[in-house]
Structure formats: structure tokens, C-alpha cells
N, C-alpha and C positions, 0 to 999 in steps of 0.2 A: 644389455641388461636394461629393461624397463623400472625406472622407479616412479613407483605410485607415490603422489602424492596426497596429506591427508590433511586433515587440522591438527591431528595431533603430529606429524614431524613437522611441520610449516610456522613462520610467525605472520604468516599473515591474517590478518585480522577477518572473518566477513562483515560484507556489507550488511547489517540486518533492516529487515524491508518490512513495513505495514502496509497495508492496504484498508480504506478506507471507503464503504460504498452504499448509497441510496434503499435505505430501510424498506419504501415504497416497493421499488424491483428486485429488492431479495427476496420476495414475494412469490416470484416468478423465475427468479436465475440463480441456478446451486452455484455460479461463480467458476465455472468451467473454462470460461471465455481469459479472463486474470488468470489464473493457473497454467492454462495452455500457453500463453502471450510470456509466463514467466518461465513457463520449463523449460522454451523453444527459444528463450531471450530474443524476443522478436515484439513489434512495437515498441511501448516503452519503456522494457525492461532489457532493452539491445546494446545498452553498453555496459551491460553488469557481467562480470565473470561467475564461473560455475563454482566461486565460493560463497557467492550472497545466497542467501537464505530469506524467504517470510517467517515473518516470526507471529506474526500476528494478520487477520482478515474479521474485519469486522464491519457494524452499520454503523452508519451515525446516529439512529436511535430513533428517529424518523422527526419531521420538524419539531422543534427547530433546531435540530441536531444536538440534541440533550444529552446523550449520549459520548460526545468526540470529548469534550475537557476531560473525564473521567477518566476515560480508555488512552487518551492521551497522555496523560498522567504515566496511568501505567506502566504502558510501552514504551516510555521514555527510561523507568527502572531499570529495565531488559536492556537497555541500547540501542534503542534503534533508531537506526541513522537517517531514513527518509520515511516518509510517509505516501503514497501515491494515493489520487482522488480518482476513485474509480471511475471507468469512462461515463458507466451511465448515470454520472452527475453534474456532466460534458455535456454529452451531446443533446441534440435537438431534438433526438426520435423518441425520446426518455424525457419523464416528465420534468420541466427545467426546474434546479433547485434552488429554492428561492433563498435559501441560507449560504449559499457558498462563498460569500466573503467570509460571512464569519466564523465558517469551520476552518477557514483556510486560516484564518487569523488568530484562529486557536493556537491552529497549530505553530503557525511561526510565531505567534509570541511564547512556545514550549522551546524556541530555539531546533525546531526541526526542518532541515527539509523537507519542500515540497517537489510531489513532479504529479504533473496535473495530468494525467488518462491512465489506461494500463492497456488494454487492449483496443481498442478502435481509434 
């Protein structure tokens, strides 16, 4: 006998996940690349079990991230346990973002984890 398991017979909690990413290249990217990285838990969402959930995917508002204390507010309501800084606010091939201390600093002054890429 196979028992499925679900949230509702289980007590365990999920992870719940934001994502956090560059207003400029959402311009240009429906965020396919984050979704795939999190469905396939592959980069770096590879050590989340298939009970974490996104709860949230949004920009940062575009500079100077006017947007993140608001939305971080938020999703702090909801419970969400990490926040991730989208890759294309990482990497080099993506316009570099001139804010990211202090989105990051948002955040961890909201008392959230951070985990800094999602896909690349």
C-alpha cells in the first residue's frame, strides 16, 4: 500500500520561498528560468524538498528598489521563510545592480533569509 502523502495528513510545515528580481529584465524575462530552477529543484533551490512552495515572485520596483520594503512587509505576513535575489541581479551579463546592499539589507533587517541566485 502506497501512502500519499499531503499537507493536510503531515505536520510538516513548508518552506515558503520569494523571489525577488530586477524590474529592468522583467522587461524582457516572463521568469521561466526561476520556475524551471525551482520545479526541477536544481541550482539554488536543490536543497528544498517538494514541500516548499513560492509564495510570492516579484521586482524590486526598479531603482532604487522602492518597491522591496513594501512587498517585504508583506510576504513577511504570509510567512515566508527565505527570500531569493534573482540571478539577474547577480550576474555580470545583466545590468549590474547598483542597489543590492540595500535590498539585501532590507531584507535581513525584516529578519529574512537570504539566498542570493535562483537559476544561474
Amino acid at each position: 500500500m502506497v501512502r500519499i502523502i499531503t499537507r493536510e495528513n503531515t505536520e510538516e510545515k513548508p518552506i515558503k520561498i520569494a523571489v525577488v528580481r530586477c524590474d529592468i529584465v522583467s522587461e524582457t524575462c516572463p521568469g521561466v528560468g526561476c520556475f524551471m530552477a525551482f520545479n526541477q529543484r536544481k541550482m539554488y533551490f536543490r536543497d528544498y524538498d517538494e514541500n516548499a512552495e513560492i509564495i510570492a515572485f516579484f521586482t524590486c520596483g526598479g531603482c532604487s528598489g522602492r518597491r522591496v520594503y513594501r512587498l517585504v512587509k508583506s510576504v513577511k505576513k504570509l510567512g515566508v521563510d527565505v527570500i531569493h535575489l534573482g540571478s539577474c541581479m547577480q550576474m555580470e551579463d545583466y545590468p549590474k545592480c547598483p542597489h543590492i546592499d540595500s535590498i539585501k539589507k532590507t531584507i535581513e533587517d525584516a529578519g529574512i533569509r537570504i539566498v542570493e541566485g535562483t537559476h544561474h
